[in-house]
N, C-alpha and C positions, 0 to 999 in steps of 0.2 A: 262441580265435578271433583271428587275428591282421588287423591294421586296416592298409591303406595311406592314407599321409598326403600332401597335394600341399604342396607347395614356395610355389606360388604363392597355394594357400587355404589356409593352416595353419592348423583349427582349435586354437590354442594348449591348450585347456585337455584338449581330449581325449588330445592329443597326449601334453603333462606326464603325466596321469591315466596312461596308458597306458606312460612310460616308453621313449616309443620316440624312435628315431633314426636321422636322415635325414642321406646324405652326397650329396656331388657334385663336379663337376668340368665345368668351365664353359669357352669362351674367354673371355677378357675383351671380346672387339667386341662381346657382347653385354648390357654393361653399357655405354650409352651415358655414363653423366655419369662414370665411370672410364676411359673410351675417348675423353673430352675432356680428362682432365688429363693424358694421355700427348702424350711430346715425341719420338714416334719411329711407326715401325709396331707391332703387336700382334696381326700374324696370328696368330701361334704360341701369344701367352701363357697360361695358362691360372689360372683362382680356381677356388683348392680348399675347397673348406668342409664342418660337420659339426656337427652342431647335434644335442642329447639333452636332451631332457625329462622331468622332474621336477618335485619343490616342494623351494622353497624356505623357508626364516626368512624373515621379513622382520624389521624394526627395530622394529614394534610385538608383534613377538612373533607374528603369524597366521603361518600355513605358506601361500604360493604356488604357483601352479603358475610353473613357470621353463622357461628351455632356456640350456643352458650351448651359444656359443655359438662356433665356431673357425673363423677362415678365414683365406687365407694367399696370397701373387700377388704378382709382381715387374711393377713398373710404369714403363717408360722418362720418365723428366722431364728439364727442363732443370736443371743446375747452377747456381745464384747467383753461382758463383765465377769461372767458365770458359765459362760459357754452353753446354757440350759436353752429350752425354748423357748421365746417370746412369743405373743399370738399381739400381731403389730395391725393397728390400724391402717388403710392407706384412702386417704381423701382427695380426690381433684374436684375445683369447680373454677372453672378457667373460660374466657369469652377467645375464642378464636375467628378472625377475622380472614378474607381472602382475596386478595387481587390477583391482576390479570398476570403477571410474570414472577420468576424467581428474583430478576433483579430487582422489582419495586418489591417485591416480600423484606428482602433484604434490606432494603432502604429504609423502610415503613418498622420495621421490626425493631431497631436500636433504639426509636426513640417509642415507642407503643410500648403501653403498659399491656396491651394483648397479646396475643402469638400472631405472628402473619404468618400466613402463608400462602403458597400458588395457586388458585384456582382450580380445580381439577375436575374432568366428568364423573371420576368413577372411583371416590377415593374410599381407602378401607379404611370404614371406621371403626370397626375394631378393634383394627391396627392400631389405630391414634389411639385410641382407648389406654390398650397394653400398653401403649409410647409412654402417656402420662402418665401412668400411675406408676410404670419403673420409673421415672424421673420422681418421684411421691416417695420413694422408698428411702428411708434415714441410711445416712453416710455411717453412721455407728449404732444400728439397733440396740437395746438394753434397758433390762427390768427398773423403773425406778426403783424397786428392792428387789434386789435377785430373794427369791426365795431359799436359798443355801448360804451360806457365810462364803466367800470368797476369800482366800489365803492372801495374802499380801505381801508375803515374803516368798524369796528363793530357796531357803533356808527352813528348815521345821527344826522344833524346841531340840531336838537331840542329837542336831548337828553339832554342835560345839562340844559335847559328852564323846561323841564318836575319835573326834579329835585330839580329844585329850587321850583317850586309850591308846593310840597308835605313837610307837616311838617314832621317832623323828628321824631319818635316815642318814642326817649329817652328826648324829651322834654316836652311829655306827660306824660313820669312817672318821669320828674322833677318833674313835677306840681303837680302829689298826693305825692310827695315823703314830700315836704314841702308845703302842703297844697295851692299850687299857683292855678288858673286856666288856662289851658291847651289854647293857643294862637288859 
């Protein structure tokens, strides 16, 4: 008997139990908090992902129910360097794992090189999706070559010319100071 699974309800554990696997192919505008760290349009872009369930080891030695988890979408941001736009990769492929409470999540979780987490009937996967792949997104996006030259000073070449032209305003109350006249 073969079982369909929602995206949005994932029974996790039947899912694992069951060994099956769910793909898709998404736009991005419909991940709003990924559709706010874009620094361009995103009519076109698309998240691709692919999640398969199983058990896992976990670190106490019990077997898990898991879904090993893949997704993948390029995401317009702004550059640190240039300010211009980068079109930025973003990659997850991550095994997450499930037990029965938040506190053995938590236990399980410091010493796992996987993610733990709580068991749940009816978890949105999507959500996790979105989760990880803003966790995916670089703390300081930027061109390995911005395409524009980037200025590097505070200063441009005709700042110091500018400076020179302007008299000096303690020369001026030299000049009342002892009666001179101001240059």
């Amino acid at each position: 008997m073969s079982r369909t699974f929602d995206a949005r309800r994932l029974d996790v554990a039947a899912f694992a139990q069951a060994g099956a696997r769910l793909a898709g192919s998404e736009l991005l505008q419909k991940h709003e908090r990924l559709a706010q760290e874009a620094q361009g349009t995103i009519d076109d872009l698309t998240l691709e992902w692919q999640v398969q369930g199983g058990r896992r080891k976990a670190v106490d030695g019990s077997w898990q129910p898991s879904i090993h988890l893949r997704a993948q979408a390029r995401l317009p941001l702004s550059c640190q360097r240039c300010l211009g736009q980068v079109m930025t990769p973003l990659a997850v492929d991550r095994h997450l794992l499930f037990v029965d409470s938040e506190e053995r999540a938590a236990a399980l979780d410091d010493e796992s090189d996987d993610d733990v987490l709580a068991l749940t009937p009816d978890l949105d996967l999507l959500a996790l999706i979105e989760d990880e792949l803003l966790l995916a997104l670089p703390l300081v996006p930027r061109h390995e070559i911005c395409p524009d030259s980037v200025p590097l000073s505070a200063q441009s070449a005709d700042f110091d010319a500018s400076q020179a032209q302007r008299p000096s305003p303690f020369a001026a109350l030299a000049a009342l100071k002892g009666g001179k006249p101001a240059p």
